[in-house]
C-alpha positions, 0 to 999 in steps of 0.5 A: 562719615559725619552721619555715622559719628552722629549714631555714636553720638546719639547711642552714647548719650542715651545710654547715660540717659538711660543710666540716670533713670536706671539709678533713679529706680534701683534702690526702691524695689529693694525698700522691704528688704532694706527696712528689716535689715537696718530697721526703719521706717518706709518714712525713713525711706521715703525721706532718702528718696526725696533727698535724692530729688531734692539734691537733682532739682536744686543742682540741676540748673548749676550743673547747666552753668558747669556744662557752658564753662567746662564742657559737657563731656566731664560733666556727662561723665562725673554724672555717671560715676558719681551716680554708680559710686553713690548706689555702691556706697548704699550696696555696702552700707549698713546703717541708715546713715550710710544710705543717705549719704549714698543717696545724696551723691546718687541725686547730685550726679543725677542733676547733670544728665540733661544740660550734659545730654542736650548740649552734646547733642545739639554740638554734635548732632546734624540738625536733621537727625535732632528729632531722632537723637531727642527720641532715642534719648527718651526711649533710652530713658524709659527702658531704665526705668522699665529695667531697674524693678526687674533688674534690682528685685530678681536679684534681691530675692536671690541673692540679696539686696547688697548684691543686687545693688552691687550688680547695680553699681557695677554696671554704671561703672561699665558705663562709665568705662565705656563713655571714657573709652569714647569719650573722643566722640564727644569732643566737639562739647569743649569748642562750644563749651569756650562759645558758651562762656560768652554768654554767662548771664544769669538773666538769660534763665528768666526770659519769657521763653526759658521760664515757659519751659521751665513751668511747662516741665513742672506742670507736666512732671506733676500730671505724671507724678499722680500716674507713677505714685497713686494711680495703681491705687486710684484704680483698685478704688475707683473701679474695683479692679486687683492691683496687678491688673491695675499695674498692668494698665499702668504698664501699658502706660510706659510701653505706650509712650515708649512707642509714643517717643520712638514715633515722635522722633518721626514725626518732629523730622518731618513736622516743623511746627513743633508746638502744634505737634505737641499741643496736638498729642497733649491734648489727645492724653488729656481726652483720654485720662477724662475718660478715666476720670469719669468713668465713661468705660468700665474697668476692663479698658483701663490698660487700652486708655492708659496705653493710649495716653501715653502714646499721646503724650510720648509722641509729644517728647521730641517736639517739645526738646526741639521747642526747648532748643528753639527758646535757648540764646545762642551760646547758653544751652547747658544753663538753660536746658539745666533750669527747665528740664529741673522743672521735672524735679520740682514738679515731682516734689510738689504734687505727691502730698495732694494725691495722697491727701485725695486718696485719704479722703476717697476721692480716687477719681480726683487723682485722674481729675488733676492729671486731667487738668495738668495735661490739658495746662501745659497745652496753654504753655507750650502753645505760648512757645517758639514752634519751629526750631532755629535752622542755624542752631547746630 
């Protein structure tokens, strides 16, 4: 009984996991139809986007303290519908305004995901099965990445992209319905939610382990944000290839660590030191986006180097949350999975700026340099990390 309640468990936070990532790429296949309707710029637009990630950066650590004093499960579900409520509000605006602030409350329920997700899981989860519950969370994730474009731009080109938004909202609002449903699954969260208020020390956040994560996070979401924003273009320069094949390759990147994180699952159940697992898979991405960067191979290899990377570095994905679960005191999981896993945010914010500035200045190889060097960093971080997970931890 107690491993079937586990699978509940694990298929419901992936599915507001997926829903996070789900809402965090909705409304941007949409822009060209967005821009001629309400007049703007796509700079216009792209500020709405980094309000978004701004707002999920900054309240993400204060969304972890929420979660160790009120219990994971109402935060996991305000996530949830704030995020469906703020992609409505933008489905039924009509002027810029509107969509800023639906943007606004789209990117502060997006800052709950993972202290509500990790602290269910590692309350409710056998420790067993923690490898296998942090893959599903991650392929949860991948898959709303991969399913917003398809999903927003079919249905803007049909029907427009007020409706396709609205068929956006409408299904977090399902999720939203569903978890409540189910929310007596989730229960356990309030008993280490009244643990977890022993342990309110904000001091906790900048012990070596905890501020490690954190800077293992925002290096390694840098590295990433060069592969999402500028590396289609980086190939079409560097190699000559069309932009749909280079799309492709960068396809093949997704698929690959979607397959990297379902293996990864395997691997962090059978594997006990969890550092090495993912210096090991760092490692292995950081070799194969050299070879891109200095062009070793031709340009038809692009999709089978990309593909390659991200199993590499996929695979490094449940690892590195048991690393994380590994460096976190009893009695403060929201809090700390709060603040290292915003490194993702921050370190998303921080790098898109230079990218740009290399592909101005024809540079195109300097953005698979930098990757290169950011992969090949968080090697030095998380070898410096606790590497097998606490026994006792539940």
């Amino acid at each position: 009984m107690k491993e079937r309640n586990d699978y509940w468990v694990i298929t419901l936070v992936a599915l507001a996991h997926g829903s996070s990532h789900f809402f965090q790429m909705v409304v941007a296949p949409l822009f060209p139809f967005i821009k001629e309707d309400l007049g703007v710029s796509y700079a216009a637009l792209g500020f709405a986007m980094a309000l978004f990630y701004t707002l999920s950066a900054l309240f993400q650590p204060l969304a972890g303290f929420v979660v160790d004093r009120f219990g994971a499960r109402v935060v996991l579900l305000g996530g949830v519908g704030l995020q469906a409520l703020g992609v409505g509000l933008i489905a039924a605006s009509s002027s810029y305004e509107g969509l800023i602030i639906g943007s606004a409350i789209n990117g502060l329920g997006n800052s709950v995901y993972h202290p509500s997700d990790f602290s269910i899981l590692n309350a409710r989860v056998g420790a067993g099965r923690l490898g296998y519950a942090y893959s599903a969370h991650g392929i949860a994730g991948s898959l709303g990445y991969a399913s917003a474009p398809i999903f927003s731009g079919t249905l803007g080109v049909l029907f427009g992209w007020h409706i396709a938004l609205y068929a956006a909202a409408t299904v977090g609002f399902g999720i939203f319905v569903l978890l409540l449903l189910n929310a007596h699954r989730l229960d356990a969260a309030r008993q280490a939610a009244k643990e977890n208020r022993k342990t309110n020390d904000v001091r906790i956040l900048f012990a070596t382990p905890v501020l490690l994560c954190f800077l293992y996070f925002a290096v390694y979401a840098a590295g990433l944000a060069g592969l999402q924003s500028f590396s289609v273009t980086a190939m079409t320069v560097q190699f000559h290839v069309t932009a749909a094949f280079a799309s492709s390759a960068l396809t093949a990147y997704m698929i690959g660590s979607a397959a990297g994180i379902f293996a990864g699952g395997f691997i962090a159940a059978r594997v006990p030191r969890h550092d090495i697992v993912a210096a090991t898979g760092l490692a292995l991405g950081s070799f194969w986006v050299l070879l891109i960067a200095t062009g070793a191979l031709p340009g038809v290899a692009l999709p089978v180097l990309l593909a390659l990377m991200g199993l590499s570095v996929g695979a490094t994905g449940p690892s590195r949350d048991l690393i994380v679960r590994a460096s976190t005191p009893p009695g403060a999981t929201g809090k700390v999975y709060g603040f290292v896993y915003s490194g993702l945010d921050f370190g998303s914010l921080a790098t898109p700026v230079f990218y740009g500035w290399l592909m101005d200045h024809n540079l195109p190889q300097g953005v698979f340099y930098t990757v290169f060097a950011l992969t090949a960093l968080a090697i030095l971080t998380v070898l410096q990390l606790p590497g097998r997970t606490r026994a006792a931890t539940t």
